[in-house]
C-alpha positions as CSV (number, residue, x, y, z in Angstrom):
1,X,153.3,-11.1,36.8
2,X,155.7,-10.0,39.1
3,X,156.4,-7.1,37.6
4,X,152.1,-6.1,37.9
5,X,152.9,-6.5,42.0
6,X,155.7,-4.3,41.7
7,X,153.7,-1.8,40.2
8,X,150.9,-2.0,42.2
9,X,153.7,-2.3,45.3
10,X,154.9,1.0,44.1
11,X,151.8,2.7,43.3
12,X,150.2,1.7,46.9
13,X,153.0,3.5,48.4
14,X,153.3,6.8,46.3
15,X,149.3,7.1,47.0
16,X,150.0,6.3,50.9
17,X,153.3,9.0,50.5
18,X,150.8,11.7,48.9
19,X,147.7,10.7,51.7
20,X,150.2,11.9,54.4
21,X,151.6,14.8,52.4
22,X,148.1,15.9,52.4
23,X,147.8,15.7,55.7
24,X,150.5,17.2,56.7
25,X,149.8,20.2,54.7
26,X,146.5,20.2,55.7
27,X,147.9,20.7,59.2
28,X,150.2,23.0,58.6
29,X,147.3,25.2,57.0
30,X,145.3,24.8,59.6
31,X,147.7,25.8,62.4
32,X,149.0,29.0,59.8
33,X,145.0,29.7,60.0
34,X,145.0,29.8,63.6
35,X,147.6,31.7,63.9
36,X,146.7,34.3,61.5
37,X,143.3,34.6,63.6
38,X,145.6,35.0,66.9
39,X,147.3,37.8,64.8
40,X,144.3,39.3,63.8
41,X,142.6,39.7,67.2
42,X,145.7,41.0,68.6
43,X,146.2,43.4,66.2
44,X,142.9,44.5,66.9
45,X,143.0,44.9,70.7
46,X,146.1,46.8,70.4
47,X,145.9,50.8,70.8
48,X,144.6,52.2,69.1
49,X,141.7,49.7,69.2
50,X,140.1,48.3,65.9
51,X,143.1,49.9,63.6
52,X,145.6,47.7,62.4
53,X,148.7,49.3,61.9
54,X,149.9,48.9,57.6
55,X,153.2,46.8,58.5
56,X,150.8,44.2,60.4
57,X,148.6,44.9,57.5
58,X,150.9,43.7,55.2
59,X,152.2,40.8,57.1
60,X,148.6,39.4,57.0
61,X,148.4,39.7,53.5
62,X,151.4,37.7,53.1
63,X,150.5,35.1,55.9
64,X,146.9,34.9,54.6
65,X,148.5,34.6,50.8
66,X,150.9,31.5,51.8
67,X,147.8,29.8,53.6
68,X,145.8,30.2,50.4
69,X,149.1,28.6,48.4
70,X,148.9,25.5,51.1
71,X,145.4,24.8,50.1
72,X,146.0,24.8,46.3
73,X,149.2,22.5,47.0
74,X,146.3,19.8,49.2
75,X,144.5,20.4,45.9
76,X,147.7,19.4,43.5
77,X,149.1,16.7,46.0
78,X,145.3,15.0,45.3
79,X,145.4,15.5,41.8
80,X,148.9,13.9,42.1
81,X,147.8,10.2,43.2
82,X,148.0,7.4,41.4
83,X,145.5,7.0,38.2
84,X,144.3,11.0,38.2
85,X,145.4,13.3,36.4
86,X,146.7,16.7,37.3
87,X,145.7,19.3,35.1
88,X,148.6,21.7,34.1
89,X,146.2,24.9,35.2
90,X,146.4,23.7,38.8
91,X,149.9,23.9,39.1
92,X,150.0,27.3,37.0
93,X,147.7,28.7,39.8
94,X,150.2,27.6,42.3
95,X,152.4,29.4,40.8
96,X,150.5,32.5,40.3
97,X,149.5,32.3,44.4
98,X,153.2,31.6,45.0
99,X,154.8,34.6,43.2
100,X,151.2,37.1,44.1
101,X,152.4,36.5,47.1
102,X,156.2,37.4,46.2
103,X,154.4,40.7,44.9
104,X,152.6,41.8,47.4
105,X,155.4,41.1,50.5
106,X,158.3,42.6,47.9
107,X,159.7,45.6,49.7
108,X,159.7,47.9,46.4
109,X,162.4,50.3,48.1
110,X,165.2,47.9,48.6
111,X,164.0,46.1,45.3
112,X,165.8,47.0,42.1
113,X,164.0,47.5,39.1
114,X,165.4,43.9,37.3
115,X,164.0,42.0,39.7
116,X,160.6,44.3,39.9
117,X,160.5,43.5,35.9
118,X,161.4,39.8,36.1
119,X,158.3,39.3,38.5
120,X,156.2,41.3,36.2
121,X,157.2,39.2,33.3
122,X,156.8,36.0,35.1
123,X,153.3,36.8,36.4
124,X,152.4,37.6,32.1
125,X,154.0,34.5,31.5
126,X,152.1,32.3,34.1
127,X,149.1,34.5,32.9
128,X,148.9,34.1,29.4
129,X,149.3,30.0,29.9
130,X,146.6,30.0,32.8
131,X,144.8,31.6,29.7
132,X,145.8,29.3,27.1
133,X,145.2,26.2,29.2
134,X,141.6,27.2,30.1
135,X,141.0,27.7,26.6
136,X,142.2,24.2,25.5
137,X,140.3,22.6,28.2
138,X,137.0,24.0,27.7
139,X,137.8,22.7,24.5
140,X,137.9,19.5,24.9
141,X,135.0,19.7,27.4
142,X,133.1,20.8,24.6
143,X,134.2,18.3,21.8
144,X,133.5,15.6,25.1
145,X,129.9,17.1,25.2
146,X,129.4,17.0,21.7
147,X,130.1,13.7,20.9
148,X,127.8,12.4,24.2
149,X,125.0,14.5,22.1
150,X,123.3,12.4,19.7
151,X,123.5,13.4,15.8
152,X,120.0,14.9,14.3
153,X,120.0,12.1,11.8
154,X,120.7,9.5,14.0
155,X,117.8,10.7,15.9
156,X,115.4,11.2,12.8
157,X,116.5,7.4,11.9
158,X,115.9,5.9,15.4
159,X,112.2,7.7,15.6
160,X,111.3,6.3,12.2
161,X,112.6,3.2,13.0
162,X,109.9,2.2,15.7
């Protein structure tokens, strides 16, 4: 008995910790959002007017990028609450967003080509079990649909039963 108001204790305060991660996030995506639009509409009233220069270019990319990893991680930290559960492809495309956007910010010049490899492989890796996950999924969404369908001969014996 006690030890069911412990756990409940401690699962009402991991779910209230995870409510105000959210938040918090969710803040801190908003206000990157903002200020990627502030970025934006300078860059675009700056001489010459309506061209955005490729450095600012690819400083968007990699703001815009980090936003869109701040959004998957709301989408994790709710998966993360108490009695869900977080399906491994969720935190796979976090990890995808996180090193695309690695990639695309990586200064190829000053890079060497170890490090250029070891990002390529780890993208293949994340790739191929984003791959193999989905499959297994759909799987078992399919198996799940299945067995909700009912069986032809359980149907042929309920209609000649009335």
């Amino acid at each position: 008995m006690v030890t069911d108001k412990l756990k409940h204790a401690i699962e009402r305060t991991e779910k209230g910790i995870l409510w105000v991660l959210a938040f918090m996030l969710l803040i801190a995506v908003a206000f990157g959002m903002i200020h990627l639009v502030v970025d934006l509409i300078i860059a675009l009233k700056t001489p010459p007017v309506m061209m955005i220069k490729s450095d600012t270019l690819f400083s968007m990319f990699g703001e815009f990028l980090i936003i869109l990893m701040g959004l998957k991680l709301i989408k994790l930290v709710m998966l993360s609450m108490p009695g869900e559960s977080s399906p491994i492809t969720a935190v796979i495309e976090v990890a995808l967003i996180g090193v695309g956007q690695k990639i695309v910010t990586m200064d190829i010049h000053t890079q060497s080509p170890m490090s250029m490899l070891g990002a390529a492989s780890l993208v293949l890796a994340l790739s191929v079990a984003y791959v193999c996950c989905q499959r297994v999924e759909s799987k078992i969404l399919k198996e799940e649909r299945e067995e909700d369908l009912p069986k032809p001969a359980d149907a042929i014996a309920e209609a000649t039963d009335r």
